[in-house]
C-alpha positions in Angstrom: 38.1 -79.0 21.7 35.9 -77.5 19.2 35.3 -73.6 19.1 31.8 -73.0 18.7 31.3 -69.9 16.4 28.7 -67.9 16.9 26.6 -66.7 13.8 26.8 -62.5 13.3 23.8 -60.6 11.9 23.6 -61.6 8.2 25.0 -58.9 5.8 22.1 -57.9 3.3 23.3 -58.2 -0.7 20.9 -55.5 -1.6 17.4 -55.8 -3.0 17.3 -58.9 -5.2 16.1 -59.0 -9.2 12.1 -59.5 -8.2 12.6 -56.6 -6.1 14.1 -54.1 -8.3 11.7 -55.3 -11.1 9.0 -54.2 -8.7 10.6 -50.9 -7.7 11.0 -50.5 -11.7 7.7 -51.1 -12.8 6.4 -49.1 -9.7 8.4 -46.3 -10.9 7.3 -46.9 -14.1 3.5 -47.0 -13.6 4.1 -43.7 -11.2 5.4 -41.4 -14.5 2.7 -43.2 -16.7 -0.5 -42.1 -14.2 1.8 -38.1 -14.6 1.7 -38.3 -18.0 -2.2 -39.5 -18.4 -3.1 -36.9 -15.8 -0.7 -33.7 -17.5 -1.6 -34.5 -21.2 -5.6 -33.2 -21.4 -4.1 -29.7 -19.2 -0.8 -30.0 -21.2 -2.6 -29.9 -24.8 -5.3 -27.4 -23.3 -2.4 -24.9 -22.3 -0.3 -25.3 -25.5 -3.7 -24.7 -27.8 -5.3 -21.5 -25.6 -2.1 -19.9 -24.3 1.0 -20.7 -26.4 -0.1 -21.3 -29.5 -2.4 -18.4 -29.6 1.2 -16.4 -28.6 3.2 -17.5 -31.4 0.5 -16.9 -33.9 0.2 -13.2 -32.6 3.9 -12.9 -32.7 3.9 -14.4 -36.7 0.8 -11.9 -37.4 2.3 -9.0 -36.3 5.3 -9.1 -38.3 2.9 -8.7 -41.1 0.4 -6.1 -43.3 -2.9 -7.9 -42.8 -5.9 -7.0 -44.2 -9.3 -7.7 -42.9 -10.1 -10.0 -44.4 -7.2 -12.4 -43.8 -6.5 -16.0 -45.4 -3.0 -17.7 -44.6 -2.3 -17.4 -48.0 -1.3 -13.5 -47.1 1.8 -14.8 -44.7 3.6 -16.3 -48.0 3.4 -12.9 -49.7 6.6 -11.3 -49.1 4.9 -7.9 -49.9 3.3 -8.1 -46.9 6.2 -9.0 -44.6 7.2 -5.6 -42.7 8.7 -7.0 -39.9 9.1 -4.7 -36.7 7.0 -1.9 -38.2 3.9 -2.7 -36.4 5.8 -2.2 -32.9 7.3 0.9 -34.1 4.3 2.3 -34.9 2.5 1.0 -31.9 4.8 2.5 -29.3 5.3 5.8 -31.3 1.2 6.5 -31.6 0.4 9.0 -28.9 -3.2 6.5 -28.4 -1.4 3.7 -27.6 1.0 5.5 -24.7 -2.0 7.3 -23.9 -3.6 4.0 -23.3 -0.5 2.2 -21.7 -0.4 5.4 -19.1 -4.6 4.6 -18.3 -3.5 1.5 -18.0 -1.0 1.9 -15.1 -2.9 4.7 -13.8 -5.5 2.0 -12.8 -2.8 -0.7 -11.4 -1.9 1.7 -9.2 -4.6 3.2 -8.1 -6.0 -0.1 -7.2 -2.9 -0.8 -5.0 -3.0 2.9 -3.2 -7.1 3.0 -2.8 -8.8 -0.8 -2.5 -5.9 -1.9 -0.9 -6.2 -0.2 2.8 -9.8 0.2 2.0 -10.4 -3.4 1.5 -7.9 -3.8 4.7 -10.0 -1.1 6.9 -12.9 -3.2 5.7 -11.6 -6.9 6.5 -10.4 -5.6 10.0 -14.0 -4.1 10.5 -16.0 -6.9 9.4 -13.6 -10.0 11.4 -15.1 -8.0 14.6 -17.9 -9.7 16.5 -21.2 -7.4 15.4 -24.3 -8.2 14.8 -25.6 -8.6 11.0 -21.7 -9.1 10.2 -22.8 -12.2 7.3 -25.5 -9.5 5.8 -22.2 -7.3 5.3 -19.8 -9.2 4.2 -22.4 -10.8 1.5 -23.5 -7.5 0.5 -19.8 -6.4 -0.1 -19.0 -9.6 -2.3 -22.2 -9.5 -4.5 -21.0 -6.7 -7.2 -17.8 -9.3 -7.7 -20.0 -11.9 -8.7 -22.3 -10.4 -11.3 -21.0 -10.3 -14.7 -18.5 -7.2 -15.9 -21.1 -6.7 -19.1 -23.9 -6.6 -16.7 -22.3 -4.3 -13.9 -20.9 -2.5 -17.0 -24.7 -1.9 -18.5 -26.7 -0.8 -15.0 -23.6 1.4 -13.8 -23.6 3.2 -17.9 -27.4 3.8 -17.5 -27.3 5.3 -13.7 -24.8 7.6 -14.7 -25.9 8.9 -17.9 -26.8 13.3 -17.6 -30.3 11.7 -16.3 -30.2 9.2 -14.3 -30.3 7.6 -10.8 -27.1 9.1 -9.9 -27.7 12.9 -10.8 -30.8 12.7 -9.5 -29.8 11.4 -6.3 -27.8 14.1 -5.8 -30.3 16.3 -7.2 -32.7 15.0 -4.0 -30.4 15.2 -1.4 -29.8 19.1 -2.8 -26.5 18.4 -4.4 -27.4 19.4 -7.8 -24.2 21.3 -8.2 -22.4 17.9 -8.2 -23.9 16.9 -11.6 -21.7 15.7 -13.9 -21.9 14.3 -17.7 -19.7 11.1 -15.6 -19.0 8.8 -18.8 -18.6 11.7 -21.5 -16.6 14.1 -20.0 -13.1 13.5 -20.8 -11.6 15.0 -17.5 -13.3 12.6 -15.1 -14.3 9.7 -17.1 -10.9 7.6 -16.0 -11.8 8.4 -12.7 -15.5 7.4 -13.0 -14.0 4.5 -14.4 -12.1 3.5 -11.4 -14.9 4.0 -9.5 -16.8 1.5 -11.1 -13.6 -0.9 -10.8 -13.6 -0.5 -7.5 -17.0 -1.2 -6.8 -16.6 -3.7 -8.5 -13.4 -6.0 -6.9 -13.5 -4.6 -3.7 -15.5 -7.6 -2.6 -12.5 -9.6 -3.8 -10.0 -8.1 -2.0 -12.0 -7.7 1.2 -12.4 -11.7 0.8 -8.9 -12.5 1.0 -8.2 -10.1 3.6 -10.4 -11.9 5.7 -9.3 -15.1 4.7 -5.8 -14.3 5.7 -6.9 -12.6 8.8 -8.6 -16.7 10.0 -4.7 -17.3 10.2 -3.7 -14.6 12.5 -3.9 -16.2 15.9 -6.3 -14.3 18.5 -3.2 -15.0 21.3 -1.1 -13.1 19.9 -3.8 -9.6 20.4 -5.0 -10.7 23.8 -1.1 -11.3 24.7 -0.4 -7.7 23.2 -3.7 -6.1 24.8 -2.2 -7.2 28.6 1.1 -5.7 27.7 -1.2 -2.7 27.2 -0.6 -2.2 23.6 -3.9 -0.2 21.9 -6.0 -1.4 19.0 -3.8 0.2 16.3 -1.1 -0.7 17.6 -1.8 -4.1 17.4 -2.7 -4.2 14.1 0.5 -2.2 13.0 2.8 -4.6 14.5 1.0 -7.8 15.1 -2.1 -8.2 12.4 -0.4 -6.5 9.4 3.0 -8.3 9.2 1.1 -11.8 9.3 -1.4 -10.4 6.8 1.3 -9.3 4.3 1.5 -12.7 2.2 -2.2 -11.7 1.9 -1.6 -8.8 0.5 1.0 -9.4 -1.6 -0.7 -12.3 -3.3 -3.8 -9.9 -3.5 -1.6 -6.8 -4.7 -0.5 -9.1 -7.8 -3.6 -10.7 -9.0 -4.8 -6.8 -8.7 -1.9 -5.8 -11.1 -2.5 -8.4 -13.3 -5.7 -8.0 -13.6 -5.5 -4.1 -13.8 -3.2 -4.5 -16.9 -5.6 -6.6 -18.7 -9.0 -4.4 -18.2 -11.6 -4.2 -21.2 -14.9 -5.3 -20.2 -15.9 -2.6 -17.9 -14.3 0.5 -20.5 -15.8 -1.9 -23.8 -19.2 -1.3 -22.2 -19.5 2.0 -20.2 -17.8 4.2 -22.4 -18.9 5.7 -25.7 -16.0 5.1 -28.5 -15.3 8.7 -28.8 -14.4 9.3 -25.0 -12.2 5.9 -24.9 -10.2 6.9 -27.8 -9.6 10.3 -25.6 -9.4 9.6 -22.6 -10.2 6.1 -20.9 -8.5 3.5 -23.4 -6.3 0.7 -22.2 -4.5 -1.5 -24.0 -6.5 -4.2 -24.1 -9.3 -1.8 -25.5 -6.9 -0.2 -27.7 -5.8 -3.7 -28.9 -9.4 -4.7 -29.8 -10.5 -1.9 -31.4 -7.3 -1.9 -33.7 -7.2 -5.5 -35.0 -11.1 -6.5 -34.8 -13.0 -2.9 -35.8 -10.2 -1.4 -38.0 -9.4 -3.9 -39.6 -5.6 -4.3 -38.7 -5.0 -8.0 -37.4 -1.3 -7.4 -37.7 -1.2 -3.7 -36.1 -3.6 -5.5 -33.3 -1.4 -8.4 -32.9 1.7 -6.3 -32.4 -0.4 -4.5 -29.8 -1.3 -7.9 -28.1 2.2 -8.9 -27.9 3.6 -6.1 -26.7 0.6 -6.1 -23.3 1.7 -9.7 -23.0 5.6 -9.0 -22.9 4.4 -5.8 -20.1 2.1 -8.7 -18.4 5.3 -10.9 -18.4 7.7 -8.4 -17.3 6.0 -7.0 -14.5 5.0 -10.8 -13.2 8.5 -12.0 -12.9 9.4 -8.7 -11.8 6.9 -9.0 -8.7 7.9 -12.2 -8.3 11.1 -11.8 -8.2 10.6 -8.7 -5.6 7.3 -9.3 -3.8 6.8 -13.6 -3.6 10.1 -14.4 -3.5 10.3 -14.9 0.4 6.3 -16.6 -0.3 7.6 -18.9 -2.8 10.7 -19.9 -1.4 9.1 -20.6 2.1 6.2 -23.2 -0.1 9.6 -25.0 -1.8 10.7 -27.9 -0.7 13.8 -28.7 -1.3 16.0 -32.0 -1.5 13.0 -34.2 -1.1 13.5 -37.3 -2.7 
């Protein structure tokens, strides 16, 4: 008598050769369409960012004239090496202007902040005319920094719209020379600076607020917890990637201001009292003629830039960043 076998489930060898060609060429064809899509933002990022870097970093080891030719970086007369950062951070202008510089980062943090906050929390409310508002608030951070720059320099000069303002509501008292007085022209400044990205801020706040879930207050409101404390403990710790991501686009940002000092303030009151470094750096390599001294400077505000970004980062986003990661995907 014969045994009759019966067949098991067939053992697979593996993907054959016409398979793996496939998975091959698919691959293939995958890092071919990330190579044509990276190059154009790859050669646009290395000519505008890097490049423009390492040429500031070769310039400011050198004594440039104005009038500079590349012919001057094979003169060894004119190679001084880390003399342009020594002098930099040992002229009492340029800490002057590193200090207004950091005076406005953090001022931005400690006043638009909870004001755009207080704002966004106001404006999420049901009330009537609430689109009106918020458009109004976002218009100054769409008009042009030379532009905002321009109308807020002419209200504020010793006659105009703002000094007689107060003059009609009887506040004459309050007058002020705003741009040309050296004690409060920072501050005027930051006014302006404020007026002008508080829109910004108020937008993102509001943003973030569309992901706080309305169950979460109604559930709080029952237990018979008051407005403010709802926001403390409910609305404020799911707003805080918000404002974290807000807080450093605002210190960037605040590190890099120019437009709205270039244009308000007369060069006599910068150079006392309102110059930043990105001012400072302008007015040192283009106007004075000192492409290498200017250089240094530009180097130096991108190794502060740097520092403090991975510094925030490392602080601030790292519980943001490591939550958008995804790790051990294939």
């Amino acid at each position: 008598m014969t045994a009759v076998t019966t067949p098991g489930p067939a053992v697979s060898a593996g993907p054959g050769p016409i398979q793996r060609t496939r998975a091959r060429s698919g691959q293939g064809r995958k890092r071919l369409e990330i190579v044509l899509f990276m190059t154009p933002a790859l050669v646009l990022f290395i000519g505008f960012v890097i490049l423009p870097v390492v040429l500031a970093a070769v310039y400011s080891l050198y004594n440039l004239p104005a009038a500079f030719r590349w012919e001057h970086l094979a003169d060894p007369d004119r190679f001084i090496g880390l003399d342009n950062y020594t002098r930099a951070l040992g002229t009492p202008e340029f800490q002057r202007s590193i200090a207004n510089t950091f005076f406005i980062a953090a001022m931005s943090l400690v006043v638009q902040g909870p004001l755009a906050i207080a704002i966004a929390l106001l404006l999420n409310r049901r009330m009537k005319g609430r689109g009106v508002f918020r458009l109004l608030i976002f218009v100054p951070y769409v008009l042009a920094e030379v532009i905002a720059g321009l109308a807020w320099k002419l209200l504020l000069q010793p006659g105009g719209g703002v000094n007689a303002l107060l003059e009609g509501f009887g506040l004459g008292f309050l007058r002020q020379n705003w741009l040309a007085d050296p004690d409060i022209a920072l501050w005027t400044i930051f006014f302006i600076l404020t007026w002008k990205y508080i829109g910004f801020a108020i937008l993102l706040m509001l943003a973030g607020l569309q992901g706080v879930p309305e169950e979460l207050a109604e559930a709080a409101q029952i237990d018979g917890a008051s407005w403010w404390q709802t926001q403390r403990y409910i609305t404020l710790p799911l707003l805080a990637p918000t404002i974290r991501i807000w807080a450093f686009l605002s210190i960037i940002g605040s590190l890099q201001v120019f437009d709205m000092i270039w244009v308000t303030v007369a060069p006599a009151i910068r150079r006392i009292s309102t110059e930043s470094m990105a001012t400072y750096m302008v007015q040192q390599g283009q106007f004075a003629g000192q492409p290498g001294y200017g250089s240094a400077i530009a180097v130096i505000l991108f190794v502060i830039s740097l520092v403090v970004a991975l510094v925030y980062q490392r602080i601030a986003l790292r519980r943001d960043l490591a939550g958008a990661i995804t790790r051990g995907v294939q």
